[in-house]
C-alpha positions as CSV (number, residue, x, y, z in Angstrom):
1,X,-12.7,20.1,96.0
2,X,-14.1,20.1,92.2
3,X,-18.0,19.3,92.8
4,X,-17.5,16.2,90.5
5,X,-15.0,15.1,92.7
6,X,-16.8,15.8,95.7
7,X,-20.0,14.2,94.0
8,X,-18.2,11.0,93.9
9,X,-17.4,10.6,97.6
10,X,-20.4,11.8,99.0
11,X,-22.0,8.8,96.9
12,X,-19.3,6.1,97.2
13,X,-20.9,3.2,98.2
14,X,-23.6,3.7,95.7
15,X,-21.1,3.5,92.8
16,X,-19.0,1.0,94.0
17,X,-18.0,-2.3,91.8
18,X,-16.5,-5.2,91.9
19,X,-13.7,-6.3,89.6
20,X,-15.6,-9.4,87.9
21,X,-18.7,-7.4,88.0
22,X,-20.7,-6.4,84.5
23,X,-20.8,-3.0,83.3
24,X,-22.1,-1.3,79.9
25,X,-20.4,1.2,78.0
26,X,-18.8,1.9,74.8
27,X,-16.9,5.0,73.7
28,X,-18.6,6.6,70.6
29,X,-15.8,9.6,70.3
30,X,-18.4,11.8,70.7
31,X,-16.4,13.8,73.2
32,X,-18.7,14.5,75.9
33,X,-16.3,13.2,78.9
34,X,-13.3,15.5,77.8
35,X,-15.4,18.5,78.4
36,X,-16.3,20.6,81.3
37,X,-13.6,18.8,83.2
38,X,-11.7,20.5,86.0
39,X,-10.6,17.3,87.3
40,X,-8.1,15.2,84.7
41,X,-5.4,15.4,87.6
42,X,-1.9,14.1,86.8
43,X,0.1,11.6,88.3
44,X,4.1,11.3,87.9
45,X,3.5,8.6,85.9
46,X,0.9,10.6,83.7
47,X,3.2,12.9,83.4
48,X,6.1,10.9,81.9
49,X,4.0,8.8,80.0
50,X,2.4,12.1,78.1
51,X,5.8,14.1,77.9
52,X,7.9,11.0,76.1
53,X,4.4,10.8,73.9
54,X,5.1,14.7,72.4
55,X,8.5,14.7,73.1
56,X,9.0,17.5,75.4
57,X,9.8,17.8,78.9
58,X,7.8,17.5,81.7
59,X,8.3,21.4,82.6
60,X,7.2,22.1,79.4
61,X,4.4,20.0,78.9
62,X,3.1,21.7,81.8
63,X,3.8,25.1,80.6
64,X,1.8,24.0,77.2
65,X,-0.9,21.5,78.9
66,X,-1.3,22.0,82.0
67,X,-1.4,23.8,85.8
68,X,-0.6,23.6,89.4
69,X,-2.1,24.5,92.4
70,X,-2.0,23.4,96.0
71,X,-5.2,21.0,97.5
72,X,-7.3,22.8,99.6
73,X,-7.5,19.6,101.9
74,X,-4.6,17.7,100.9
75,X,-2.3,20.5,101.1
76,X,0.0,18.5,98.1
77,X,1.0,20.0,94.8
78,X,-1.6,19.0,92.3
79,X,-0.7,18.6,88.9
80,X,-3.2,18.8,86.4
81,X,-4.4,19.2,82.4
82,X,-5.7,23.0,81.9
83,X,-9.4,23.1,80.9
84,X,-9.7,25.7,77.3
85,X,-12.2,27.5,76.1
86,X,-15.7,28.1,77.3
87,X,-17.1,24.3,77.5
88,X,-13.5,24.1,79.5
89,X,-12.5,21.0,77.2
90,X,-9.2,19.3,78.1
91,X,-6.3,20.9,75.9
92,X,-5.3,17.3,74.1
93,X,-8.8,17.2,72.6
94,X,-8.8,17.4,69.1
95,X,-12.0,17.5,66.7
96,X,-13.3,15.8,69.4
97,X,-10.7,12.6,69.6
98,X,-8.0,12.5,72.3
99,X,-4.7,13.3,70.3
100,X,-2.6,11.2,73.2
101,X,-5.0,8.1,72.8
102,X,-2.3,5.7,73.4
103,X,-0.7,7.6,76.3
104,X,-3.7,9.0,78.1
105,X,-4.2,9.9,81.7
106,X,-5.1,6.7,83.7
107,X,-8.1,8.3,85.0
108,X,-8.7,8.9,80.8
109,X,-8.1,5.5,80.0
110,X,-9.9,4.0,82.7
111,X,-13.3,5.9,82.2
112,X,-16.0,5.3,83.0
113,X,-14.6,3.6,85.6
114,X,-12.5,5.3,88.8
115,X,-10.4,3.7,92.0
116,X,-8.9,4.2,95.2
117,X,-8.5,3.7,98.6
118,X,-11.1,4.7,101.7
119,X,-9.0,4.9,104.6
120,X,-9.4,4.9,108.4
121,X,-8.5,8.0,109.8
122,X,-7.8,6.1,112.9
123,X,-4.9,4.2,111.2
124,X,-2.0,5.5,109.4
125,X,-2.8,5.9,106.2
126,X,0.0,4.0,104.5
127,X,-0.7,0.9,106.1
128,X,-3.8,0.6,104.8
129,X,-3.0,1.2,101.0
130,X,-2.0,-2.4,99.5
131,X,-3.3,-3.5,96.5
132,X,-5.7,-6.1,97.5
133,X,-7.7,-2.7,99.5
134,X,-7.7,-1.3,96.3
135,X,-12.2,-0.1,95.4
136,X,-13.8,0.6,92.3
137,X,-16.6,2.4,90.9
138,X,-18.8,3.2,88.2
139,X,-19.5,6.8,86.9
140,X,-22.9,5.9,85.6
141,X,-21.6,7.4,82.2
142,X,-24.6,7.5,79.7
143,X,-23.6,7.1,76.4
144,X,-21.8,4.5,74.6
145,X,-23.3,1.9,76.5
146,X,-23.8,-1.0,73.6
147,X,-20.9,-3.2,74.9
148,X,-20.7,-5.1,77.6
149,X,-17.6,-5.3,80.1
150,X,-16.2,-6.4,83.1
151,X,-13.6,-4.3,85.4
152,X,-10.7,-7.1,85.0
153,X,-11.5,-6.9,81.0
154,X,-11.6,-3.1,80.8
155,X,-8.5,-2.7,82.7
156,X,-6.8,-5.5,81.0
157,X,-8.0,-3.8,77.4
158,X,-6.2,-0.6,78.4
159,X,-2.8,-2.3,80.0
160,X,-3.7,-1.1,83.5
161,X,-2.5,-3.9,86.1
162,X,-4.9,-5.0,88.9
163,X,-1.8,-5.3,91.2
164,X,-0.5,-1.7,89.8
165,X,2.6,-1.3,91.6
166,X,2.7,2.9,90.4
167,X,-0.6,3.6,91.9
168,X,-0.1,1.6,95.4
169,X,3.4,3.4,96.0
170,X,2.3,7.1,94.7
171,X,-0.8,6.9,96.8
172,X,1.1,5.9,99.6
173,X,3.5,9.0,99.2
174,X,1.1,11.2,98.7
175,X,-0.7,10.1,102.0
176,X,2.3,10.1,104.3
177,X,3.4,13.3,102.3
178,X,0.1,15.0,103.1
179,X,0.4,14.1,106.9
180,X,3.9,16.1,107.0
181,X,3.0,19.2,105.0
182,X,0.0,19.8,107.2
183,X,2.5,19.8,110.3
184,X,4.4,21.9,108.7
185,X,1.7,24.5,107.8
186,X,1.0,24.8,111.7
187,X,4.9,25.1,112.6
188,X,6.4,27.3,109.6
189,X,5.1,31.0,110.0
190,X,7.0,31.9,107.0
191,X,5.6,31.8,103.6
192,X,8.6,31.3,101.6
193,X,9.1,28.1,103.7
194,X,6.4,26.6,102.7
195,X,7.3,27.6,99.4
196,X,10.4,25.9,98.9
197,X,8.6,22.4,100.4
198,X,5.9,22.6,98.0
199,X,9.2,23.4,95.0
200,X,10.9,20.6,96.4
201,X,8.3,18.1,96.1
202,X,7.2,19.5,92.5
203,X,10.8,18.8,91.0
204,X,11.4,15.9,93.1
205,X,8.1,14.0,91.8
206,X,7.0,15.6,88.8
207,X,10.2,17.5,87.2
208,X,13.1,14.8,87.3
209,X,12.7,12.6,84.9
210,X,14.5,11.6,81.7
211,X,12.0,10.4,79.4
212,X,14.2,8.4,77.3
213,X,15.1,6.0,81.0
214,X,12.3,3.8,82.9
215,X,9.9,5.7,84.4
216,X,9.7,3.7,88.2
217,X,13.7,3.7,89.0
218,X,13.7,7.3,88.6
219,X,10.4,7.7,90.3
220,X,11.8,5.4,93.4
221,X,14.7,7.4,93.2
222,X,13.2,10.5,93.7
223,X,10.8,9.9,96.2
224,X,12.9,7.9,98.7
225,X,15.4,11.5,98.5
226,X,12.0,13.8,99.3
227,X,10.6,11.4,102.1
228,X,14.2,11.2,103.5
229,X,13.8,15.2,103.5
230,X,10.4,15.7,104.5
231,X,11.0,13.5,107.8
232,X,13.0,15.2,109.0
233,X,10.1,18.1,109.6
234,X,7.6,16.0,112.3
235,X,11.2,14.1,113.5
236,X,12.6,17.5,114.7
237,X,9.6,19.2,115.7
238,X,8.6,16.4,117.8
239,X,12.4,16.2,119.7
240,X,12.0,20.3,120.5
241,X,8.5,19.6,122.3
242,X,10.1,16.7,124.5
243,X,13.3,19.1,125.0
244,X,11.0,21.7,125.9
245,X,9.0,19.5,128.2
């Protein structure tokens, strides 16, 4: 996990706030919070949303922007914007301005402010993802912070929802998604298995898109075809251990 990342939910509690709660901050274009990033991950969403900005493709966006890799404890494709240079500044930066302003990354537009879920691991995961469980918190950023703001307004300033129906449904994917690569790890003893899943789940969520349609019909599309896939995986293992039984 990036230690930024890892910073933030070791301290969790401590940066949590509420949505009508005050915050200060102010961005100065100074920068600072597009630099030494390793962590400006990408959503589908992100993804389209950046792609239909420049014009190109999602596959080649990602050959010109960005990189892949596989979670070390999620075990998911991870999509996100290649760091460049050696203060490992995110590649849309320009003289020291985002050059996607109007179509960057949530976790861009949202700064300094970040959300998500903490989940039982007692409970399935998807059950417990709705959008009234949704937390906040405050990065603590410390510069720009002449204005005054709370979460609703910030949000509301950059067109994010409260009730955001993309970021309920993706982070319920990528939970049940998660669950069934990780059984899959233990029972697949070939590599190029695993292979074509994590392939499969790259095109299927990231790849097929048509920027000139609407983003979520595709995006339902695709994922209902992967999940529909993907269950199949636990589904049959579990039927072989109660034949074998």
């Amino acid at each position: 996990m990036d230690e930024r990342l890892k910073q933030i939910a070791e301290n969790f509690d401590n940066m949590k706030i509420g949505l009508d709660d005050k915050f200060r901050f102010s961005c100065k274009q100074c920068g600072k919070c597009c630099t030494e990033r390793e962590d400006i991950l990408l959503t589908p969403f992100d993804l389209f949303r950046l792609s239909k900005k420049l014009n190109m493709t999602p596959n080649d966006f990602v050959e010109k922007y960005g990189e892949t890799y596989i979670g070390d404890y999620s075990r998911m494709v991870i999509v996100r914007l290649k760091p460049r240079g050696s203060i490992r500044r995110c590649p849309l930066l320009k003289d020291r301005k985002c050059s996607v302003h109007d179509a960057k990354p949530r976790v861009c537009a949202m700064f300094p402010i970040g959300r998500g879920f903490r989940l039982d691991p007692k409970k399935p995961g998807a059950d417990q993802i709705t959008s009234d469980n949704i937390e906040y918190i405050f990065n603590g950023a410390h510069c720009g912070n002449a204005e005054e703001h709370t979460v609703r307004e910030w949000f509301e300033y950059f067109n994010i929802p409260i009730k955001d129906e993309f970021f309920v449904e993706w982070q319920k994917t990528l939970s049940e998604l998660s669950e069934i690569i990780q059984i899959a790890e233990k029972k697949f003893t070939m590599e190029k298995t695993m292979d074509a899943l994590w392939s499969a789940i790259y095109v299927l969520m990231y790849m097929r898109y048509d920027i000139k349609q609407e983003f979520m019909p595709q995006f339902e599309k695709n994922r209902d075809e992967l999940l529909t896939m993907m269950r199949t995986i636990p589904a049959f293992y579990s039927g072989r251990a109660k034949n074998v039984g």
